[in-house]
C-alpha positions in Angstrom: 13.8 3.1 -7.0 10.1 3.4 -6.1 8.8 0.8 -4.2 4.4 0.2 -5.0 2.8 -2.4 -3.3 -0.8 -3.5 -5.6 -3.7 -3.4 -2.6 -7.5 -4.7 -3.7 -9.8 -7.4 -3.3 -9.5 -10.7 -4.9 -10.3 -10.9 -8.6 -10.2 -6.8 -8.6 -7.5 -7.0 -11.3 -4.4 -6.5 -9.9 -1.9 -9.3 -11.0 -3.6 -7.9 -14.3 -2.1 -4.3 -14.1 0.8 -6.0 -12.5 1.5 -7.6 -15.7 0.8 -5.2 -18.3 3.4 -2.8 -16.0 6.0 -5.0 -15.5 5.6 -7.8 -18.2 6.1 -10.5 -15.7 3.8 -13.3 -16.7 3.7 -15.4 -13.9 1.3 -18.8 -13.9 2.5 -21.0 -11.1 1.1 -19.2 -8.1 -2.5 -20.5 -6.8 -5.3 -18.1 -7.2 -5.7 -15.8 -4.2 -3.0 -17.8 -2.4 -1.9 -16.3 1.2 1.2 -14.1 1.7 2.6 -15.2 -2.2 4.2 -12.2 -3.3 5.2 -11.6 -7.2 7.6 -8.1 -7.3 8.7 -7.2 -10.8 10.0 -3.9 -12.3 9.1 -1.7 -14.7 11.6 1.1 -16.4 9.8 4.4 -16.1 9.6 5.7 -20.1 10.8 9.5 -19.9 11.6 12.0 -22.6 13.6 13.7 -20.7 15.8 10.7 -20.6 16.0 10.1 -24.3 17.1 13.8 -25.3 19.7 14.0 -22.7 20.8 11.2 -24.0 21.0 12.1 -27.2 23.1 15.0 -26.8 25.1 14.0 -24.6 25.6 10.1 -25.6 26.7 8.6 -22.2 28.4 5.5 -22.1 25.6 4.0 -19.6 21.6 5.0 -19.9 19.5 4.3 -16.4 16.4 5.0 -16.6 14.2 5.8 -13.7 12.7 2.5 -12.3 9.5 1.2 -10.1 9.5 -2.1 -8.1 5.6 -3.8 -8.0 4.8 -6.3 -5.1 0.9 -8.0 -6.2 0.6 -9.8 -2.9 -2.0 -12.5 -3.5 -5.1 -11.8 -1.9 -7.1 -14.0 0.6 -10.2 -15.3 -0.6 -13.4 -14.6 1.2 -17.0 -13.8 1.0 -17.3 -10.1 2.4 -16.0 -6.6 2.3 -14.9 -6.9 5.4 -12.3 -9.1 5.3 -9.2 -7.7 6.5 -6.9 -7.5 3.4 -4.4 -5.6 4.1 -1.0 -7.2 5.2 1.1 -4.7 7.1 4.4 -6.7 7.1 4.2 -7.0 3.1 3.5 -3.3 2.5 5.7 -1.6 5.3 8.6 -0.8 2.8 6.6 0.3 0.0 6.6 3.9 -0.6 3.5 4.2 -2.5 0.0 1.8 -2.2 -2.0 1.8 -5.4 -5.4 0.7 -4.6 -7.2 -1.5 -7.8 -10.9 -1.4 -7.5 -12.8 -4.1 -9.8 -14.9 -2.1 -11.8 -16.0 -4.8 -14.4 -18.9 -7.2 -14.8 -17.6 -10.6 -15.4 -20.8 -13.9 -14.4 -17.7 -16.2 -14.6 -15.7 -13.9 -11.4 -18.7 -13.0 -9.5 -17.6 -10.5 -6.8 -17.0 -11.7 -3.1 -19.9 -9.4 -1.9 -22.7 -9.8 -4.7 -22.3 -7.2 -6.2 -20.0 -4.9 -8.1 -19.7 -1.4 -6.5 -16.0 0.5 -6.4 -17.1 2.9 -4.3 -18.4 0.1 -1.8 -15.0 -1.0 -2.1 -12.7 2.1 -2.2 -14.6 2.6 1.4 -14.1 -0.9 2.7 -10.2 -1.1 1.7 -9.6 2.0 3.3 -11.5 1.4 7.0 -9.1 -1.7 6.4 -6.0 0.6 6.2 -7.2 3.1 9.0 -7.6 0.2 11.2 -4.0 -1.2 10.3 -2.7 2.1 11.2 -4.5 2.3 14.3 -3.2 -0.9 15.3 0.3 0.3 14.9 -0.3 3.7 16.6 -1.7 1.8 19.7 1.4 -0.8 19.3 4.0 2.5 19.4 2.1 4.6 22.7 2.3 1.4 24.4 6.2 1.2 23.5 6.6 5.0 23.9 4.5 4.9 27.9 7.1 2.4 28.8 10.0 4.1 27.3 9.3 7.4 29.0 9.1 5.8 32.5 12.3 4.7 32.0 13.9 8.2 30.3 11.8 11.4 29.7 13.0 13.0 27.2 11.5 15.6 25.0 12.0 13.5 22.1 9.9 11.0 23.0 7.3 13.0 24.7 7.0 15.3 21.2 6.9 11.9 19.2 4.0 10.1 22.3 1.6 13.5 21.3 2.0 13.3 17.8 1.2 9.8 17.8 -1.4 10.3 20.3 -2.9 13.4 17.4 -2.6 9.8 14.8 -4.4 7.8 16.9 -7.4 10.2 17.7 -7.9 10.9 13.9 -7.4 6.9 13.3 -10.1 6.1 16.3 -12.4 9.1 14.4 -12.0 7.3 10.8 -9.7 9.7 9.7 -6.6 8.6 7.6 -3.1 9.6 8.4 -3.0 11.5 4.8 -5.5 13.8 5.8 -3.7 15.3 8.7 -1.4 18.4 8.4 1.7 17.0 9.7 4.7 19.0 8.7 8.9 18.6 9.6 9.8 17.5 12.4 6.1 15.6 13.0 6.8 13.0 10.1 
């Protein structure tokens, strides 16, 4: 199962898509609440599915299935608010960003303004910075590990670490780095 954690500002329309794909209505949790997580699942339509089984008529059809977290978002009055909660989305295997791009006077946007683009950029200096934070976290663990044992593991993982961190501290996200084998 595929594991996608919702990531956007508040009121960008995420417990929105999180509801039209997993049809969990939910109504008890506070808007833009802290740390409330909603995960439902959704079964992954696929015509592949429905003529295998067809011709083969299997005593038990499985489809294919994703698991949504929508973690509420913190309220706030800037772009710059750091939104992004690396303990809630560590185990998700994919992020899927929702940027607001609707005009609504009764939801005015947190930084005047609607502009995706504005805040595409801002949620991903958010994640770069994450990431750095757990790069620096992992040297400092790896330094101390390696006066205690060298071993060529742990130097090859300290300078591909190190090769994160530099493209982190340049504003470079992890994706865009051509890291291949035994480097992941």
């Amino acid at each position: 199962m595929l594991r996608a954690a919702l990531i956007g500002f508040a009121s960008s329309g995420k417990t929105t898509l999180f509801q039209l794909m997993t049809s969990v209505r939910e109504t008890a949790r506070p808007a833009h609440g802290k740390g409330e997580a909603l995960i439902g699942i959704s079964k992954v339509p696929d015509a592949r599915l429905d003529r295998l089984t067809a011709m083969y008529n299997p005593k038990k059809r499985v489809p294919a299935t994703v698991e949504f977290t929508d973690l509420a978002a913190p309220g706030g009055t800037g772009g710059a608010q750091a939104l992004v909660d690396v303990v809630a989305y560590k185990n998700a295997d994919a992020l899927v960003h929702v940027l607001r791009a609707f005009h609504d006077p009764a939801i005015p946007h947190a930084s005047g303004a609607v502009d995706p683009g504005r805040d595409a950029q801002a949620m991903e200096d958010e994640l770069i910075l994450a990431d750095l934070g757990v790069a620096e976290r992992r040297l400092e663990r790896l330094e101390r590990d390696l006066k205690k044992s060298r071993t060529a593991e742990l130097e090859r993982e300290r300078d591909v670490i190190t090769v994160c961190k530099a493209a982190l501290e340049g504003g470079r996200p992890l994706r865009a780095l051509d890291l291949k084998g035994d480097d992941l």
